[in-house]
C-alpha positions in Angstrom: 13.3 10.2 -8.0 17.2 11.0 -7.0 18.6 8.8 -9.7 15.9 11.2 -12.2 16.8 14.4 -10.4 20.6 14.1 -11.3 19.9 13.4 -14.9 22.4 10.9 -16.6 25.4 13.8 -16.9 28.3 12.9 -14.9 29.6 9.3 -13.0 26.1 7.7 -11.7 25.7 7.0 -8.5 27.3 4.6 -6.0 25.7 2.3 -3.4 27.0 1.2 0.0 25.3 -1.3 2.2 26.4 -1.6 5.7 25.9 -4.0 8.6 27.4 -3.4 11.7 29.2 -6.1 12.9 27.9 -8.5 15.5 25.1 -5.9 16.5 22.6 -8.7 17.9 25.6 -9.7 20.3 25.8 -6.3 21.7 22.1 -5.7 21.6 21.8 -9.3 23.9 24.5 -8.1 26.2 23.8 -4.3 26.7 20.1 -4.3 26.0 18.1 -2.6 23.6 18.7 1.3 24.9 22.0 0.8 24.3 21.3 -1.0 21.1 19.2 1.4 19.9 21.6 4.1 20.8 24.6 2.4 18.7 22.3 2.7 15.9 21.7 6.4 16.0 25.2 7.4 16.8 25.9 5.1 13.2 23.3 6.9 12.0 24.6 10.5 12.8 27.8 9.6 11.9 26.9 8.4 8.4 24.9 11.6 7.8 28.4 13.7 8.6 30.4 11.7 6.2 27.8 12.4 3.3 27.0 15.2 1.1 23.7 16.7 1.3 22.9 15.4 -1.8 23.5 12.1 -0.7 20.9 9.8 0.6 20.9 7.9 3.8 18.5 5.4 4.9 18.5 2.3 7.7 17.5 -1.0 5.0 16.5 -3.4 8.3 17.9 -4.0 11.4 21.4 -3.2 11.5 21.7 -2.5 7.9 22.3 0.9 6.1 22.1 1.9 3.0 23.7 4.9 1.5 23.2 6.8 -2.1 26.0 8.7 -3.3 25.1 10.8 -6.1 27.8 11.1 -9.3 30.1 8.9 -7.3 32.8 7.3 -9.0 34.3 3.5 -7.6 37.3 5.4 -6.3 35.5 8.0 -4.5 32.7 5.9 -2.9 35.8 3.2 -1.9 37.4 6.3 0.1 34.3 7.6 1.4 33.0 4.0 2.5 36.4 3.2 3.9 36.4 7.0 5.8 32.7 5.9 7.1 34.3 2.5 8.4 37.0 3.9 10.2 34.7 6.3 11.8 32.0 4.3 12.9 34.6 1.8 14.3 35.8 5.2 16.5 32.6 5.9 17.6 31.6 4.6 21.5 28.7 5.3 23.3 28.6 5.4 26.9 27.5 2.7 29.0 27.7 3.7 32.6 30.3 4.9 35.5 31.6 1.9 37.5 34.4 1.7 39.9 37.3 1.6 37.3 35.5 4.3 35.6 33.1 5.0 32.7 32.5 2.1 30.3 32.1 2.3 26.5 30.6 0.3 23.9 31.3 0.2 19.9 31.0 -1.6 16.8 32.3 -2.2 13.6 30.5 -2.3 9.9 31.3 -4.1 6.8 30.5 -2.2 3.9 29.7 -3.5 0.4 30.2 -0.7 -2.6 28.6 -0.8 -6.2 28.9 1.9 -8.7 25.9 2.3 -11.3 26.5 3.8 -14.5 24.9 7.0 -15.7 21.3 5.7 -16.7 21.7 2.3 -15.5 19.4 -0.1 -13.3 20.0 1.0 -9.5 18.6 -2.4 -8.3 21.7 -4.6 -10.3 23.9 -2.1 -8.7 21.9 -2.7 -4.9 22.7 -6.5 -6.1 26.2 -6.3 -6.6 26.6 -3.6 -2.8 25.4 -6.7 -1.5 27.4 -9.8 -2.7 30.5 -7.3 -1.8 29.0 -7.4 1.7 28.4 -10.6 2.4 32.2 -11.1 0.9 33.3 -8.7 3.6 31.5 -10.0 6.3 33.0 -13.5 5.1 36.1 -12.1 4.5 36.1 -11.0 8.8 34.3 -8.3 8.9 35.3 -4.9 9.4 36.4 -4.2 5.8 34.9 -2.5 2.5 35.2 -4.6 -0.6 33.9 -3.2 -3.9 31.6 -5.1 -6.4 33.0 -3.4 -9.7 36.4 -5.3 -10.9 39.6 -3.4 -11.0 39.8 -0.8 -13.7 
């Protein structure tokens, strides 16, 4: 209904998929409150970084998914990279100990597809994911973009 909304005028849209990096680690360790508490501050954060037009939506687990209307490759590579950096800056609180308060994070590695004006959003899904699983093989904590080099 978004893709038909935005009518094929203009860059389509972009895809990222992110999956925050070693999330069932700190979900073992911490427990799910704090788990569950690492997933809405990504959550809120990923809503800042996007345009209202924009759609955001948790895929599974620790995955996200993100629509970026009329987004060019270079535009979703900075925005994706800009959500990275952000997310990887974001701590929630833990609890006060002797040495003071204690904070948790994570990181995400983000895969990006562009889809042309008009074109099949699912090949573009596809391709956001292959460039996430190369990122997560790659080490993690990175954005790598489907769509070759202009």
């Amino acid at each position: 209904a978004q893709l038909d909304r935005l009518g094929a005028h203009g860059p389509g849209p972009a895809v990222l998929l992110l999956d925050l990096d070693h999330f069932r680690r700190l979900n073992d360790r911490y427990g799910a409150r704090i788990g569950d508490a690492v997933l809405r501050a990504v959550a809120d954060t990923l809503r800042d970084e996007v345009r209202a037009a924009d759609l955001v939506g948790r895929s599974g687990g620790e995955e996200f998914a993100v629509l970026l209307a009329g987004t060019g490759r270079f535009d979703a590579m900075a925005i994706a990279e800009r959500i990275r950096l952000r997310i990887a800056s974001t701590l929630v609180a833990l609890k006060a100990s002797s040495d003071g308060p204690q904070f948790v994070g994570v990181t995400a590695s983000i895969g990006v597809a562009t889809c042309p004006a008009g074109g099949d959003l699912a090949d573009a899904l596809l391709a956001a994911e292959a460039a996430l699983l190369r990122a997560k093989a790659a080490g993690r904590n990175r954005t790598l973009c489907a769509d070759p080099e202009p």
